[in-house]
N, C-alpha and C positions, 0 to 999 in steps of 0.2 A: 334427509340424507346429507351426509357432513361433504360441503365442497372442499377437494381435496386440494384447490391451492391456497385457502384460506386455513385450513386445519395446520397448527403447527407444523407435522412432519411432510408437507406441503411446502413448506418453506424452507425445505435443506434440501440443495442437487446437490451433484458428486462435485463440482468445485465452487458452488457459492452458498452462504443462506442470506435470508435478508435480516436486517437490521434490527425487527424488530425482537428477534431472538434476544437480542441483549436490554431492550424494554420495556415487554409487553409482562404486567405483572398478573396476567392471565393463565401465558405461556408459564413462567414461573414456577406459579405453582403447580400444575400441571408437572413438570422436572420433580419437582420435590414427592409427588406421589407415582410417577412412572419410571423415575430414576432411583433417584437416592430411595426410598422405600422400597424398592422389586431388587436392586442387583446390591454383591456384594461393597459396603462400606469400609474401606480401610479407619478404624479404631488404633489403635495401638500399637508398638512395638514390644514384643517381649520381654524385653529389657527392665521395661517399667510397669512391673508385673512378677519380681522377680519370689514370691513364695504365698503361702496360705492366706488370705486375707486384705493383701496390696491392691490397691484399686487405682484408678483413673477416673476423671470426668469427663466428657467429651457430647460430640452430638453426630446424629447419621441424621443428615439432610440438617432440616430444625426443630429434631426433637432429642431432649436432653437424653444420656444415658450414664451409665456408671460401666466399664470394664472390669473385670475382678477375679482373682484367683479363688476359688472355696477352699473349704479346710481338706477335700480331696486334691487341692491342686489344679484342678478344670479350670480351665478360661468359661465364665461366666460375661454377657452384655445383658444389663434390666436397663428397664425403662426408669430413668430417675424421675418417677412420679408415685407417689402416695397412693395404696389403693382407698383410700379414703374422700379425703376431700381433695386429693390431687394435686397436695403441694411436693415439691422437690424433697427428694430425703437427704441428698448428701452438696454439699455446695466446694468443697474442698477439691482444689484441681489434681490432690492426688493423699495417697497416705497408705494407712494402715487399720483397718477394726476388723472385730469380730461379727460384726450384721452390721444393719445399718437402722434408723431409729427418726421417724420424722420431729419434729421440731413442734409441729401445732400440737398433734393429741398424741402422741409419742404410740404410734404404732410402728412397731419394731422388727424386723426382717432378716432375715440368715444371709451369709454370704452367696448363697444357691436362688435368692429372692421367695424364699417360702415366709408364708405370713406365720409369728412365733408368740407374738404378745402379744396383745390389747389391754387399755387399762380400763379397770373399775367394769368387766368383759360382763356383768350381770344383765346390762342392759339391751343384748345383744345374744341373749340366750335364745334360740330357737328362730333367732331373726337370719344370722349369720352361718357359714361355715366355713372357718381359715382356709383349710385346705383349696379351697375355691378364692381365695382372692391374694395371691404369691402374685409377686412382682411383675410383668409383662417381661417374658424371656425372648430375644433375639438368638437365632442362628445366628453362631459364631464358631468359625473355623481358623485355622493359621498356617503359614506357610512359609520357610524359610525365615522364619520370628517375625512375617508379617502376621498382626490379629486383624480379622473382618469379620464384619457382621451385617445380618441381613432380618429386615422385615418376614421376607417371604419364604414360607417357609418348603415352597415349593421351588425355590433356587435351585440351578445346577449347583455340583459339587463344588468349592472352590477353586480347586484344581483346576476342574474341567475349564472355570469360569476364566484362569489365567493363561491357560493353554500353553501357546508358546514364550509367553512371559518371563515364565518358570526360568527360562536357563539365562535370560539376564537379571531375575532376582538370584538368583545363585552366584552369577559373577561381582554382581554387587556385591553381596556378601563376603569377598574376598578380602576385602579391602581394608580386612581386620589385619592383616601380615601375618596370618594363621593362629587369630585370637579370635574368641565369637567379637560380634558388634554390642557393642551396646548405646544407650541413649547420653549422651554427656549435659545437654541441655538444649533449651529454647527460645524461642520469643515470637513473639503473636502481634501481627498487627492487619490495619484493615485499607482498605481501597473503596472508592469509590465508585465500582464496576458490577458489569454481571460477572458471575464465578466462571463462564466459558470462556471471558477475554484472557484468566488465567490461563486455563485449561490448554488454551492452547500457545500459551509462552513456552510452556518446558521443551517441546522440537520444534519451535522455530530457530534454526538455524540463520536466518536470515536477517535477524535483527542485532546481532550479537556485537557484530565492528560500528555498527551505528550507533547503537543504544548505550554501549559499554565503552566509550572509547575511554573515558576517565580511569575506567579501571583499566584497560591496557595499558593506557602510559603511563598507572602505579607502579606496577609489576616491574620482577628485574625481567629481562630480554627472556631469557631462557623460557619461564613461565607465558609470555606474549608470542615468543613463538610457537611453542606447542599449543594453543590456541589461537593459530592462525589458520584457519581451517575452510577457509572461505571459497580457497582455489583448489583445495586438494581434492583429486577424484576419487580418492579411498575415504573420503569423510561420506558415509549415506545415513541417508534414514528408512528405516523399515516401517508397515502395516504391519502387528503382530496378531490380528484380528482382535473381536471383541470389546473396540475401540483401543487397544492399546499401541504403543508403538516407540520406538528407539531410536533416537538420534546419536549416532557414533562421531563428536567431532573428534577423538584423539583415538584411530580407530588402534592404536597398536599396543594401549592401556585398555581396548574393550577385555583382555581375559588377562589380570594382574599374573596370571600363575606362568601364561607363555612368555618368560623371560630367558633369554640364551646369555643373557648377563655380560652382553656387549654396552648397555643404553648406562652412559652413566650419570648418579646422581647429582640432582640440580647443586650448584655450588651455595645456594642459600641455608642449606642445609650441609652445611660440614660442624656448626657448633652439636649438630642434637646427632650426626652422625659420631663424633666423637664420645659424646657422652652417651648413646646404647652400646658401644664398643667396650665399656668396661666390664658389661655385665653379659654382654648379648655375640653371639657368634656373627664371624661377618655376615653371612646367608641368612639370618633375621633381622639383622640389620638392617640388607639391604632390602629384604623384602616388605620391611614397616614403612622405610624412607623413599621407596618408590610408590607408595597408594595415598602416601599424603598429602595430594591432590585429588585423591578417590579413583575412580574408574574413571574412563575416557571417556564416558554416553550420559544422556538423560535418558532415565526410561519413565516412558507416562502411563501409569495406570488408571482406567476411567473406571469411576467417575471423581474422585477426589484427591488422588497423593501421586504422586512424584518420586522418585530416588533420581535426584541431581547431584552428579558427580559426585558428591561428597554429602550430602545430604538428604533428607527426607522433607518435600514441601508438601501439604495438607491443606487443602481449600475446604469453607465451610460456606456456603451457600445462607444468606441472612434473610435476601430481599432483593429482588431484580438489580437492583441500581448498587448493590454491598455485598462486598466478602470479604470473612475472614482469614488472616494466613498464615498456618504456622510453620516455622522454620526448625526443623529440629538438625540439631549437630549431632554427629554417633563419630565413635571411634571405635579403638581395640578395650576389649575388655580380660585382660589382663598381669599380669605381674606387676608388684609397683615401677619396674622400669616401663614399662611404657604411661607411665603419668605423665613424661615428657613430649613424648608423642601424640597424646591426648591435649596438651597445653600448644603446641603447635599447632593443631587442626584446629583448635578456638580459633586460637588468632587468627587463620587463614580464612573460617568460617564467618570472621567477624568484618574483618578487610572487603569481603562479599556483599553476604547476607545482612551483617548487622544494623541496625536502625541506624548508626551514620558510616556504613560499609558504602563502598562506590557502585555499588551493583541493583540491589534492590530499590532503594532510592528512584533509581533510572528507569527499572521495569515499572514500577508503581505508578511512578507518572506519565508512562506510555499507557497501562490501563485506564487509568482516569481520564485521558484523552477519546481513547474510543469509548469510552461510555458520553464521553459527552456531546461528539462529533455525531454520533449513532442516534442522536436524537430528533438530529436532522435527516428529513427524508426516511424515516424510518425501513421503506417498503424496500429502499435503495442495497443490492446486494451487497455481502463482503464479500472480497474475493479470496480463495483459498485453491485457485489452480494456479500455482506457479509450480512447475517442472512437472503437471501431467502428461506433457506433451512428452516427456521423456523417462516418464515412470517403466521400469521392466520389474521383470519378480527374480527377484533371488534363486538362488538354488533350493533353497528351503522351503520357495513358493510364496515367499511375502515380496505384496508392492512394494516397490524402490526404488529411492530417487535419492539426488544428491541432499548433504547435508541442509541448506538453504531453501529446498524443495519444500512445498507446504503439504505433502504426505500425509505426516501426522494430527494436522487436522483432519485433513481429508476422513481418517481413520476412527476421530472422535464422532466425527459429525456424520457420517455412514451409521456407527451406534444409536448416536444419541438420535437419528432419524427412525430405526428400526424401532424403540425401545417407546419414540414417541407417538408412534404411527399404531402400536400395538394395542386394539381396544380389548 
């Protein structure tokens, strides 16, 4: 009989778990088949995907796959594995073909993963039947041009699976200035941690003035004020269930559309405000010049990606002690006048995010710390009750606590207790 305070989900209460969560490369794996394999994996943006054929590389948990549009148009996830001798068919982190064609014995595949060719096929007469060995197909669904995909193919609906999610990937979505989003670019790098020390960076409110102080005293004033958030009691974070959950630091950017058009725009932007004014009415104007800083919230989706204020983060789970991180930038997608506003959100996104941005730098090597502090006293709990004691629920009925409050762990690690607990 499994003792239950030695079995992983044994080891997460409502406001600690122990340590060894971030070491134990038992538990690990264990995540990578009760997580990442059972619930929806965000895959993709829409974006980059945009017609018949267009693909992506990517991984749900640590297994490779391909994303892909077919010649009907369908979001397609296979397994990028050969039904053969099990090599990789496609290595390119994005592009364009008509199937796809392994490399070893050039066994070749439809954009749909149905098996189409085999060579010199005499050998294989009476042995084989194509029809029976097409690519391993994931459940893959999308929402608001998020793609996800899932192992299981007994998964709730997506939907179901985002619940109240939904209405801040919608506000997210806004932040086009009433253009779709699209992908503008990325970059990838890696840490020395488990993937839940990320996981729970995107609402932690509480680390922001400490960790970031270099990037505040980048910034002009305006920008540093409005993420000054630390004393404001309208700054919360909610439990959205499902492990998810939303940190509001700029809460009067949480719905870009409710503008009375009293707030006026930052003075850093008077050169890009003059030049959409030659083409653009004031009221698109000012509606592109006020989301480029993106929404006011992180929202954290578990188990793997992020919509941060302006961005999309993606954790990829390696190995207990390593994660992957990708940083994807989006903006409006389009008329050529807003290229400029597209060139502004880099730069902004870069000044952050970027590998010498003042931002990322700093969270990175706060992750590398608890991985490596964590290795002492393993059994030793984290703590993640800070503002339980002052947690109420919302109108809406989600837990809530101030922005600094550690909520949105709490929210992960409720999940990721449920999901590990589940034989």
């Amino acid at each position: 009989m499994t003792d239950n305070t030695t079995a992983p989900a044994g080891l997460a209460a409502g406001d600690r778990v122990a340590g060894r969560l971030y070491t134990d490369p038992e538990i690990f794996d264990q995540e990578l088949t009760r997580i990442f394999e059972r619930t929806w994996v965000w895959v993709a943006h829409e974006s980059e995907l945009p017609g018949p054929g267009t693909f992506k590389s990517t991984h749900v948990g640590k297994q490779p796959v391909i994303v892909t549009r077919d010649r009907k148009g369908e979001l397609r996830t296979l397994l990028n594995r050969c039904r053969h001798r099990g090599a990789s068919i496609c290595e390119k982190p994005s592009g364009k073909a008509n199937g796809f064609t392994c490399p070893y014995h050039a066994w070749s595949y439809g954009l749909n993963g149905q098996l189409r060719g085999i060579p010199y096929p005499d050998g294989y007469e009476g042995v084989i039947d194509k029809s029976e060995l097409s690519l391993k197909k994931l459940r893959t669904e999308s929402y608001g041009g998020l793609v996800f995909a899932t192992f299981n193919e007994d998964a709730e609906p997506l939907e179901e699976f985002l619940g109240d999610a939904r209405l801040w990937i919608d506000r997210f979505m806004k932040q086009g200035g009433g253009y779709p989003i699209k992908v503008l670019g990325k970059h990838q790098f890696k840490f020395r941690g488990n993937w839940k020390i990320q996981l729970e960076n995107t609402t932690d409110g509480y680390h922001f003035p400490i960790v970031h102080r270099s990037w505040m005293a980048s910034v002009d004033a305006e920008t540093a004020d409005m993420m000054s958030f630390m004393t404001d009691p309208a700054a919360i974070t909610h439990d959205l269930g499902n492990g998810h959950s939303v940190m509001q630091m700029v809460p009067e950017h949480s719905d870009l559309d409710a503008d009375d058009g009293t707030e006026p725009l930052q003075g850093r932007f008077d050169d890009l405000v003059a030049e959409l004014s030659k083409t653009l009415d004031e009221a698109q104007v000012r509606k592109l010049v006020r989301a480029m800083h993106g929404t006011g919230f992180n929202l954290n989706l578990f188990p793997n990606v992020s919509m941060s204020s302006a961005f999309f983060r993606v954790l990829r789970p390696v190995a207990v002690d390593e994660t992957w991180i990708e940083h994807v930038a989006i903006g409006p997608d389009g008329p050529p006048e807003v290229d400029a506003v597209n060139r502004e959100r880099l730069r902004i996104h870069e000044h952050f995010q970027g590998p010498f941005g003042f931002g990322t730098p700093d969270d990175a090597e706060g992750w590398d710390r608890v991985q490596r502090g964590a290795q002492g006293a393993p059994e030793m709990p984290i703590l993640v009750n800070r503002g339980i004691g002052r947690e109420t629920r919302s109108a809406e009925g989600w837990p809530t606590a101030h922005v600094t409050d550690e909520t949105g762990m709490r929210a992960a690690y409720g999940k990721w207790k449920e999901m590990m607990g589940d034989d």
